[in-house]
Phi, psi and omega in degrees: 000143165324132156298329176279334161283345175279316177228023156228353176094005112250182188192121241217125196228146217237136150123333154281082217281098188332168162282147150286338177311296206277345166283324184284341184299345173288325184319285208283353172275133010152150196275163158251101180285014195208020179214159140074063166022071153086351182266020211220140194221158213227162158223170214178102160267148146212161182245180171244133159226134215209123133296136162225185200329314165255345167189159179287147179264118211249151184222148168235119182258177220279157190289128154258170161298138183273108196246104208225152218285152163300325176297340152240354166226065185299041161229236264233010172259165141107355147240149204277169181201102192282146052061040202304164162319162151299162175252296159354162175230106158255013187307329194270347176290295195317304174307306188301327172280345153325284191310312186327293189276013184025045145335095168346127165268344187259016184217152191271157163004335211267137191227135166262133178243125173248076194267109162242155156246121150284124158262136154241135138242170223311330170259352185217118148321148168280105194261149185248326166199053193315356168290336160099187187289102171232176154288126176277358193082357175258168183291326190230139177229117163228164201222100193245140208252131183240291179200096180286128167208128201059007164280126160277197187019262179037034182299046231303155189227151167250136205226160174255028172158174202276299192290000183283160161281005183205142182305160151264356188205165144182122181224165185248124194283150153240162184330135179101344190241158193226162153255084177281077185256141199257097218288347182281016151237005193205146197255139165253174183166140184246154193260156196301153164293148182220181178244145191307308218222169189287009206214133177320155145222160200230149164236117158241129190238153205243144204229093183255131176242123182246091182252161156273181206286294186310342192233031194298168163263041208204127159120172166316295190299290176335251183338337172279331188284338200248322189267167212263130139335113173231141167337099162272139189315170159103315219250118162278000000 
């Protein structure tokens, strides 16, 4: 494992870069109706990852709507939130950041993929984690900067608890840099996007969520443990 993740519980790596092929894949993705007021647009995968002797094995499972407990995301959690697929093939980004993240080899898997794009213009901010400083709730989180244009801000921070007063970390990522979290000890947030110039600007960025396979984030059982009981009219 990164040593700096091993002991401060992030860790911030140099050196990954997108395709042009997974870069132009930000043009097409889809507005996200239900994160960032409108500024933010998504696509959404999720996988199996498994090693044997010689390298890890990527599964792509079949799509569901994407659902995460309320308790790390009160703006988007406790209801589903569908999704198109990813188009792109990020698989070899993912296995590298497995290693990145010296990932248990004796145990299988589940990984959530987050291809977002932010927008900012001249009047609307770009909101970036309008959940405020949290946890996704998974054992491992990266946060990899693929390509800013026209933007200021976007300052991502590390936090060592919901009460502290000072980040433990905070930089404003460029294309090439990864965010490596050790998401069971440390809270993140990122700060809004603004456009640089009178003319939109965008950040887009890739999201890997690692939990293991018994604690997937996938299936039936996930979503009944996780979505909020609703009211049918009519009905006590």
């Amino acid at each position: 494992m990164n040593t700096d993740l091993a002991q401060r519980g992030y860790a911030l790596v140099d050196g990954l870069f997108a395709t042009e092929e997974q870069l132009a894949s930000y043009e097409n993705c889809p507005h996200d109706p239900f994160m960032g007021n409108g500024t933010r647009y998504k696509r959404f995968s999720q996988f199996k990852l498994d090693h044997d002797s010689d390298c890890w094995g990527i599964e792509l499972l079949p799509a569901r709507a994407y659902t995460a407990p309320k308790e790390f995301n009160p703006v988007g959690g406790g209801f589903k939130r569908p999704y198109e697929p990813l188009e792109a093939d990020f698989s070899g980004i993912i296995t590298k950041l497995a290693d990145q993240l010296g990932l248990d080899r004796t145990t299988a898997w589940q990984i959530n993929v987050h291809q977002n794009r932010s927008i900012a213009e001249p009047r609307r901010h770009g909101q970036l984690t309008p959940e405020g400083r949290h946890k996704d709730g998974h054992e491992f989180v990266t946060i990899s900067a693929f390509a800013r244009s026209n933007v200021t801000g976007g300052r991502t921070r590390v936090w060592g608890g919901e009460e502290a007063e000072q980040p433990l970390w905070e930089h404003t990522m460029v294309p090439g840099q990864t965010l490596l979290l050790d998401d069971l000890t440390v809270l993140h947030d990122v700060t809004d996007i603004e456009a640089a110039t009178d003319v939109r600007g965008t950040r887009d960025i890739l999201i890997v969520a690692y939990s293991r396979w018994d604690e997937r984030w996938y299936g039936d059982e996930h979503d009944a443990a996780v979505l909020e009981p609703r009211t049918v009219p009519g009905q006590m």
